[in-house]
N, C-alpha and C positions, 0 to 999 in steps of 0.2 A: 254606581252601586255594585260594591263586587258579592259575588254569589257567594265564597266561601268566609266574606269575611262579614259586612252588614246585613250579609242576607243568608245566614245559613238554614237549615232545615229544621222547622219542627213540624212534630206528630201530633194532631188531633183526632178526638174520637167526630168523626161523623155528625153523630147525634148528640154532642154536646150543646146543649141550652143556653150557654152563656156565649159562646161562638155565634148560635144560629145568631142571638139575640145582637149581634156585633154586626153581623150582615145586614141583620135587618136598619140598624141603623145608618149604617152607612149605605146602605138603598137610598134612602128616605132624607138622606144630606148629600146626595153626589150633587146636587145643584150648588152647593158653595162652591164644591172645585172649578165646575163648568165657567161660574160665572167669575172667579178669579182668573182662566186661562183664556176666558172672550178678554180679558183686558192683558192678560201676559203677551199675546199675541198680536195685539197694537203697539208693544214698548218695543220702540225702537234699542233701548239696551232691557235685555231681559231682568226679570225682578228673581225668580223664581230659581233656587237650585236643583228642586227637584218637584215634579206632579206627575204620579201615579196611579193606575185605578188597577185594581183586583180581580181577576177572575178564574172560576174552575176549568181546569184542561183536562182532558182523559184522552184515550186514543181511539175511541169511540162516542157517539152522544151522550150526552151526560143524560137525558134521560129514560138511556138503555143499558147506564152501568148498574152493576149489583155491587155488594160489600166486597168482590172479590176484586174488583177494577182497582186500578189506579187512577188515584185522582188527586192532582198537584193542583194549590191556588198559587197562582205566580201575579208579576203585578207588567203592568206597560206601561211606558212611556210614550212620548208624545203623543199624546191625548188628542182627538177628536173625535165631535160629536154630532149627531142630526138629529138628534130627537127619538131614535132610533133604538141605534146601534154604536157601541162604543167603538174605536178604534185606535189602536197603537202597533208598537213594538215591542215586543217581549222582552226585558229587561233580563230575567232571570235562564237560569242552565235550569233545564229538567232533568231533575233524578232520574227517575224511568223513563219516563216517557218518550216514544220514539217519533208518535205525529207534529209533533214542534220544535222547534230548536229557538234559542237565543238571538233575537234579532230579526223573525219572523213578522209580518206585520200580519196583526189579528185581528178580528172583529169580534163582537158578541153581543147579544139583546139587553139592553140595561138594566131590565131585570135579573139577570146573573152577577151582577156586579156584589162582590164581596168586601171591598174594601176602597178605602182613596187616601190618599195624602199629596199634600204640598207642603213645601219648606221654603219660608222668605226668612232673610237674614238671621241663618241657621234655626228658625223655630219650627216646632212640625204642626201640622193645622189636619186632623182628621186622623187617620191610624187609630182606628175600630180595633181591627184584629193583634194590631201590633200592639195596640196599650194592652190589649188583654192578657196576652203572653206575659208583657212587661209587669203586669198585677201580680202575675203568679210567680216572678221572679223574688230573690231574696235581692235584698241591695247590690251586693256585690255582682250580681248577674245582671241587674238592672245596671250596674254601671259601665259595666264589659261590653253589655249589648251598646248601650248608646255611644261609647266611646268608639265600639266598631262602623258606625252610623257617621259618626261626625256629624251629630245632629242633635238637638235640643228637644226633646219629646214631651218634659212638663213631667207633671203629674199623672200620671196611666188611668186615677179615676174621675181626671177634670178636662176631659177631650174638648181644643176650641177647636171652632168651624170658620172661623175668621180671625186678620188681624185686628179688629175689633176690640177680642176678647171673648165675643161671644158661642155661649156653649147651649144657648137654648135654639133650636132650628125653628122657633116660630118668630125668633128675632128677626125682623126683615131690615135690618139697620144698611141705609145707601151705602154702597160699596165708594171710599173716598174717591176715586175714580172719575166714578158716573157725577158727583160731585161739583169733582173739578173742571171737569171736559164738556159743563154747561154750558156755557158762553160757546169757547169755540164751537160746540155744536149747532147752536143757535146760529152763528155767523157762517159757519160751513152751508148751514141748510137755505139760510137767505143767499148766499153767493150762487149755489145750486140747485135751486128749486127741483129740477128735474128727476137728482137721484132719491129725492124721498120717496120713490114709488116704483125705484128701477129695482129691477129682481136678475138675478144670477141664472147660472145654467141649470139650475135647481130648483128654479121659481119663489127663491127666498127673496125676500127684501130685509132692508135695512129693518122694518118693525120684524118682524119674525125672529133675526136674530138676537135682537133686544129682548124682546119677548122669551126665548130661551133662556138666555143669558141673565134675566134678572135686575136689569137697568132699568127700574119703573123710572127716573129721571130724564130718561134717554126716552124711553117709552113715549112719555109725556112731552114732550119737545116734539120729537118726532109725530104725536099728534095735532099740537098746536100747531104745525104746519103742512097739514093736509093728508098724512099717512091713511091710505086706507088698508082700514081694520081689515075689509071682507077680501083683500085680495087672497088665492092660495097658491099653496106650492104645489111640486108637480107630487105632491104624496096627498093633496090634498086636505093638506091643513092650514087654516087662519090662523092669525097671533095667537089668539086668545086660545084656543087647541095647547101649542106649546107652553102657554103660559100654566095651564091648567096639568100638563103632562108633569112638570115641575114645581107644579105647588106653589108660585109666585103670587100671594094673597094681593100684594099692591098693584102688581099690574090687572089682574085678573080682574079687578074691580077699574082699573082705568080701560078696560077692552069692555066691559060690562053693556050692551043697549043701555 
C-alpha cells in the first residue's frame, strides 16, 4: 500500500453524517474480517492480499481533542485481535502527526474502529469509508483511484462482507472453510481428546476462539466432543461472552443453557 499513491489524502468534515454512518457500519461488520483472518492464519499459503482495519490517531486522546487537533484515520495491518483491543501495524505515513510513524505497531478499543477491508483474488470485501469517497467520485476519479489500488472495489453502493457475495451482515452464511475442515476436525479431535479443553497463556481455548471467530460449525463439533462452554479466560470471559461481543446469532444459540 503505498501512501502517495493508493493511499493519498483526503479531507472530511468531522461531523459528516454519511461518514459517521460508514463507521458505524463497519463497527457493526468488523466480525467478517476477523473471522476471515482466524482462517487466513491457518493457510498454510496465504489467501488474502491485503486486510486492514481503520482507526483515529491524534497526538493526544482523541477524547481530549477539539476541532483544533489533528486527527488522521490511517489503516493497519496485520490484524489481531482478543475480543478487545485491535492490534497492528500502521500501514500509512502520517501528514502531521508526530506521535506515530509508519510501521508502529498499534493498539485501540474496537470500538474506535472506523473502517476494514480485505482483498482475496484482487476483490475488496468491506471499505465503508473508501466506497464512500469513491461514491462522490466522478468516473474518471473512481477509475484513477482504483487503478492506484490495483484492486477491484465493485460498486461503491453495493459493499460485500464476504466471498459469498453477501452484503446483508445478518447473513450468517458458514464461512466455506469452517465447511470443509469438518471431518478433519472431527478426526483431529478424536486423535486428541485432550486439547478440546487445553487453553493458552491467555486461558483461551480452542471453543473461545471459535467463538470469536464465527465458526458455529467448529463451535458445534467442538461441543459434540466435550468442550466446556463454562471454562474462562484470564479476562474472564465464556464463549458465549465473545460470541455475544460479536453478534454471532448461531453460535450464541449453540452456547445457549
Amino acid at each position: 500500500m503505498s501512501n502517495d499513491q493508493a493511499n493519498p489524502i483526503y479531507w472530511f468534515n468531522r461531523d459528516d453524517p454519511e461518514m459517521q454512518q460508514a463507521f458505524r457500519r463497519a463497527g457493526s461488520t468488523f466480525r467478517f474480517l476477523w473471522r476471515e483472518l482466524s482462517w487466513e492464519y491457518r493457510r498454510i499459503i496465504p489467501a488474502l492480499q491485503l486486510a486492514a482495519a481503520k482507526t483515529a490517531f491524534a497526538d493526544r486522546p482523541l477524547a481530549e481533542c477539539s476541532s483544533d487537533d489533528h486527527v488522521e484515520h490511517m489503516w493497519l495491518g496485520e490484524i489481531i485481535f482478543d475480543g478487545r483491543a485491535v492490534t497492528g501495524k500502521l500501514l500509512n505515513k502520517p501528514n502531521q502527526l508526530k506521535s506515530v510513524k509508519s510501521g508502529d505497531v498499534c493498539s485501540f478499543p474496537v470500538e474506535q474502529l472506523t473502517d476494514w477491508m480485505y482483498a482475496s483474488s484482487g476483490r475488496v470485501y468491506g471499505a465503508f469509508t473508501v466506497n464512500l469517497l469513491r461514491l462522490r467520485m466522478n468516473p474518471a476519479e473512481r477509475q484513477k483511484h482504483d487503478a492506484a489500488w490495483g484492486l477491484d472495489f465493485g460498486d461503491p453502493g453495493k459493499i460485500l462482507l464476504a466471498d459469498s457475495g453477501q452484503t446483508d451482515e445478518s447473513d450468517e452464511t458458514e464461512h466455506p472453510m469452517s465447511i470443509n475442515m469438518r471431518p478433519k476436525l472431527i478426526e483431529h479431535l478424536q486423535s486428541n481428546p485432550e486439547i478440546v479443553n487445553q487453553a493458552d497463556e491467555r486461558g483461551w481455548t480452542f471453543l473461545h476462539r471459535e467463538s470469536l471467530a464465527g465458526n458455529a460449525m467448529a463451535v458445534e463439533v467442538l461441543l459434540q466432543h466435550g468442550a466446556d462452554r463454562n471454562l474462562q479466560t484470564n479476562d474472564g470471559d465464556v464463549a458465549i461472552d465473545l460470541a455475544k461481543l460479536m453478534r454471532w446469532q448461531k453460535i450464541i444459540a449453540l452456547l445457549s443453557p
